[in-house]
C-alpha positions as CSV (number, residue, x, y, z in Angstrom):
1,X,0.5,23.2,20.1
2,X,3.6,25.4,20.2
3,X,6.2,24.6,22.4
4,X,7.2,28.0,24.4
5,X,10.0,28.2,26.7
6,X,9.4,30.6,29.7
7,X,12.3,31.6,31.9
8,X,12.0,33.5,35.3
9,X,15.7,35.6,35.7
10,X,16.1,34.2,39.1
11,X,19.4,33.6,41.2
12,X,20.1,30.6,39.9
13,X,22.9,31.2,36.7
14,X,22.3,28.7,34.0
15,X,18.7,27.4,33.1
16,X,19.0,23.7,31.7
17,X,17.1,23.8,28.3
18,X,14.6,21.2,27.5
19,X,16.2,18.3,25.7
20,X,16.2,19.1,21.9
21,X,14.4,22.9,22.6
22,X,16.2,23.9,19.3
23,X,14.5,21.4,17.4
24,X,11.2,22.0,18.8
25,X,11.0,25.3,18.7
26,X,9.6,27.3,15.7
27,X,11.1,29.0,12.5
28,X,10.8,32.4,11.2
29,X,7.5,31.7,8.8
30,X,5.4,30.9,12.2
31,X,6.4,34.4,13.5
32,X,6.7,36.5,10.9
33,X,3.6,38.3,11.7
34,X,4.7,38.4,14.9
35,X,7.9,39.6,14.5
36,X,6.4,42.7,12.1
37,X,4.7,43.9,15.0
38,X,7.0,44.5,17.0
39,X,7.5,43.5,20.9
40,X,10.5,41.0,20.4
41,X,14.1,40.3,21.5
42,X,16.4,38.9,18.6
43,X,19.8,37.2,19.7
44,X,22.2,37.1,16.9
45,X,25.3,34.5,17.5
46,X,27.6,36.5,14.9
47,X,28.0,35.4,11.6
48,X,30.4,33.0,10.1
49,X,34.3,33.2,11.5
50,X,37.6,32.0,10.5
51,X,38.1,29.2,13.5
52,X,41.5,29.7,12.7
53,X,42.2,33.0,13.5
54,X,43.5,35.0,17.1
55,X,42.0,33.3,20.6
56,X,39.9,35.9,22.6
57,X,42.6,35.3,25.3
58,X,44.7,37.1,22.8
59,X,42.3,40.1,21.5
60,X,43.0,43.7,21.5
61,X,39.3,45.5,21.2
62,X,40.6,48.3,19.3
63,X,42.7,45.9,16.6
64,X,40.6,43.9,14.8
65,X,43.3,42.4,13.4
66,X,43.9,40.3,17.0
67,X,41.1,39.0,17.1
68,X,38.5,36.7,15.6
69,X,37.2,37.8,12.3
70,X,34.1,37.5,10.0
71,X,34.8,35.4,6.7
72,X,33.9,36.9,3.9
73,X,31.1,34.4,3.8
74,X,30.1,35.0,7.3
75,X,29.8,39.3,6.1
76,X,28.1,38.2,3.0
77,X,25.9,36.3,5.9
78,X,24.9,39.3,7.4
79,X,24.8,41.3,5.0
80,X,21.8,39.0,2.8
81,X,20.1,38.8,6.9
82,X,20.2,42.6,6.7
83,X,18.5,42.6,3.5
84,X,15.8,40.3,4.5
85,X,14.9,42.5,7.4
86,X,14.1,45.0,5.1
87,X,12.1,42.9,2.6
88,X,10.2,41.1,5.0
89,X,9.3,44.7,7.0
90,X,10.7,43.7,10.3
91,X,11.5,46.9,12.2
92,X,14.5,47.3,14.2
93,X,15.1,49.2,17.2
94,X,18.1,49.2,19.1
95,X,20.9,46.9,17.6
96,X,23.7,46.1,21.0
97,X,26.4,43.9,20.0
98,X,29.7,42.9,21.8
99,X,32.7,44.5,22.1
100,X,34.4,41.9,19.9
101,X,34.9,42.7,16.3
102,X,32.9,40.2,14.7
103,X,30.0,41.0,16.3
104,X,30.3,44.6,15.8
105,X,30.5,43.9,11.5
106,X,28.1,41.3,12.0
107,X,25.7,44.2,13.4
108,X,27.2,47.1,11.1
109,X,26.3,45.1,7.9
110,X,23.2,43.8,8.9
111,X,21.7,46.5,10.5
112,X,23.8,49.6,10.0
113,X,24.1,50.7,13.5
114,X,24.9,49.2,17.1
115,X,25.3,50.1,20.7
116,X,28.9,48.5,21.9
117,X,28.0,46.7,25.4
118,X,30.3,45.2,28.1
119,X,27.6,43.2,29.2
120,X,27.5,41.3,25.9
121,X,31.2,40.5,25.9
122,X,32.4,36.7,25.4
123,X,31.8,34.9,29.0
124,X,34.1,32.5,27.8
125,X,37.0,32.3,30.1
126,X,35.5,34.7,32.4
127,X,36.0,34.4,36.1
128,X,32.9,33.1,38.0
129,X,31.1,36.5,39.4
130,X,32.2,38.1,36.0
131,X,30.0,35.0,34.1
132,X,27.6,35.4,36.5
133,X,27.3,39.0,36.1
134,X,26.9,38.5,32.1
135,X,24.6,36.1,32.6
136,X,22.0,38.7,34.8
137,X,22.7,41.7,32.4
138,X,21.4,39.1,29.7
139,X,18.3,38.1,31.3
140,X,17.4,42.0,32.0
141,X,17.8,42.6,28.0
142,X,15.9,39.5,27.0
143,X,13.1,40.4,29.3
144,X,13.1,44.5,28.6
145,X,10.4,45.2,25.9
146,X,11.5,46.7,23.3
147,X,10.1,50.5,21.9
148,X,6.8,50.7,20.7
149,X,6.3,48.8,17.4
150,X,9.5,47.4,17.0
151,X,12.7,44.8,17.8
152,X,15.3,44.8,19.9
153,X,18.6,43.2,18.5
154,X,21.3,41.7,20.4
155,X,24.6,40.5,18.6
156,X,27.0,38.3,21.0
157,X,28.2,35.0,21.6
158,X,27.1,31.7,22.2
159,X,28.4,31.3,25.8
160,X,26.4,34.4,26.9
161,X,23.2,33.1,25.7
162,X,24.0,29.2,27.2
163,X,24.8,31.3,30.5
164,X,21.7,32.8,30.5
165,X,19.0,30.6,29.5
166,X,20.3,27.3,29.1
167,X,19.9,27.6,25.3
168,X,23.1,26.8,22.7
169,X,23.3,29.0,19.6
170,X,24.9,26.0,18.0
171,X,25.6,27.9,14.6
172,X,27.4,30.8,14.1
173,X,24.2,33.4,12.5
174,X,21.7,31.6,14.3
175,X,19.1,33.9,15.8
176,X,16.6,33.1,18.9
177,X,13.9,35.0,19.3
178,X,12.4,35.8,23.3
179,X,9.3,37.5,23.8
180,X,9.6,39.8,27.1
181,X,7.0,38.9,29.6
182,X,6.0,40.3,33.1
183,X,7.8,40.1,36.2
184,X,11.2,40.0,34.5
185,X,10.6,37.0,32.4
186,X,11.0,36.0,29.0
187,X,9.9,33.0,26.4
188,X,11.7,31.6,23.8
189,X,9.6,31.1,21.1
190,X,11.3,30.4,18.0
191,X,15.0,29.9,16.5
192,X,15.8,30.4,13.0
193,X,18.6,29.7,11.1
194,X,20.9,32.1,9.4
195,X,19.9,31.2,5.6
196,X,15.8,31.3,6.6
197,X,15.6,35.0,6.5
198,X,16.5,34.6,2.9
199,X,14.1,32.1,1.9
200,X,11.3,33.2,3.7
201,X,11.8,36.4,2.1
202,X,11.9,34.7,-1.5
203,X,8.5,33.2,-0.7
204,X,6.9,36.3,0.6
205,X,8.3,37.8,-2.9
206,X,6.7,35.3,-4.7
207,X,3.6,35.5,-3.5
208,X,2.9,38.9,-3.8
C-alpha cells in the first residue's frame, strides 16, 4: 500500500515527518501518470551550488555575483530536468521560485519562466514570525490546486519546505511532489531525485 503523507495547515509551524518518509515514499515511475494529468504541486530544492561561495547573510538580490550560485553541473541539472518535462509530457503551469539567484536559474533553465516570490525566500536566519510567516504562505501554495490540466512548480530552499511540512529536501534538485486536498490540506505522495527525470524519460523512450 502506498504510504501518503497528509498535512492539515494548522497553527502549529513545523509538522514532524514520519521517520524515514523520504525513503518510503514513491519515485517518479509510480506517478507519472499522475503527474501528466495534472492537479499537482512540485517543490524543487534548487539545483547543484558551489558550498563555497557568498553566505545568504551576505547577498544582494540584484547581484548574483553575492550570492550563492548554480555550478555548472547544478545548471546542466536543470537544464536535462527541463528536458525531461518535456519528453515525459508533464505540463507546467506556474513556475514561483525565490528571490535568490540560484533558484531563479534553476527555474529559468528548467522551465523557461518564473514568478519571483517573497514568500519563497530562504527562512534560514529568519526571525521567528518572519519563519513562521514563510512557513503559512507555503502551506497555502502546497494546498492551492493548480489550473486545469496542469502543475504547479515551486523552486526554493530546503528550510522553507522543513518549516512547513516537516519534510527535508536533503539534496540540492530533489523534488517532492503534494497533491492539494480539501479544507486546506495537502499529501505528499512521492519524492524523486534529481537524475530520475532523466532515466524515467530514457525508459519511456525505449519503450515506445
Amino acid at each position: 500500500m502506498r504510504l501518503a503523507w497528509i498535512i492539515a495547515v494548522a497553527t502549529t509551524l513545523v509538522y514532524p515527518a514520519p521517520a524515514n518518509v523520504d525513503n518510503a515514499l514513491p519515485g517518479l515511475s509510480s506517478v507519472l501518470g499522475e503527474l501528466r494529468k495534472g492537479g499537482y504541486v512540485i517543490y524543487f530544492r534548487h539545483s547543484l551550488t558551489d558550498l563555497d561561495g557568498p553566505t545568504d547573510e551576505s547577498a544582494d538580490l540584484a547581484k548574483c555575483e553575492t550570492q550563492r550560485n548554480l555550478t555548472a553541473e547544478g545548471r546542466e541539472q536543470a537544464t536535462r530536468i527541463g528536458k525531461a518535462f518535456q519528453a515525459l509530457r508533464i505540463a507546467v503551469g506556474t513556475v514561483t521560485s525565490s528571490p535568490l539567484c540560484r533558484c531563479k536559474d534553476t527555474a529559468m533553465l528548467a522551465f523557461g519562466r518564473y514568478t519571483v516570490s517573497n514568500d519563497v525566500y530562504v527562512s534560514v536566519g529568519a526571525e521567528a514570525g518572519e519563519t513562521k510567516r514563510l512557513a503559512h504562505s507555503l502551506q497555502r501554495m502546497l494546498s492551492t490546486p493548480p489550473a486545469k490540466a496542469t502543475n504547479t512548480v515551486i523552486i526554493s530552499h530546503m528550510s522553507n519546505l522543513r518549516d512547513a511540512t516537516g519534510i527535508w529536501p536533503k539534496s540540492e534538485g530533489v523534488a517532492h511532489v503534494f497533491r492539494p486536498l480539501p479544507g486546506g490540506r495537502f499529501e505528499a505522495i512521492a519524492l524523486i531525485l534529481p537524475d530520475e527525470w532523466s532515466r524515467v524519460a530514457k525508459l519511456e523512450s525505449a519503450r515506445k
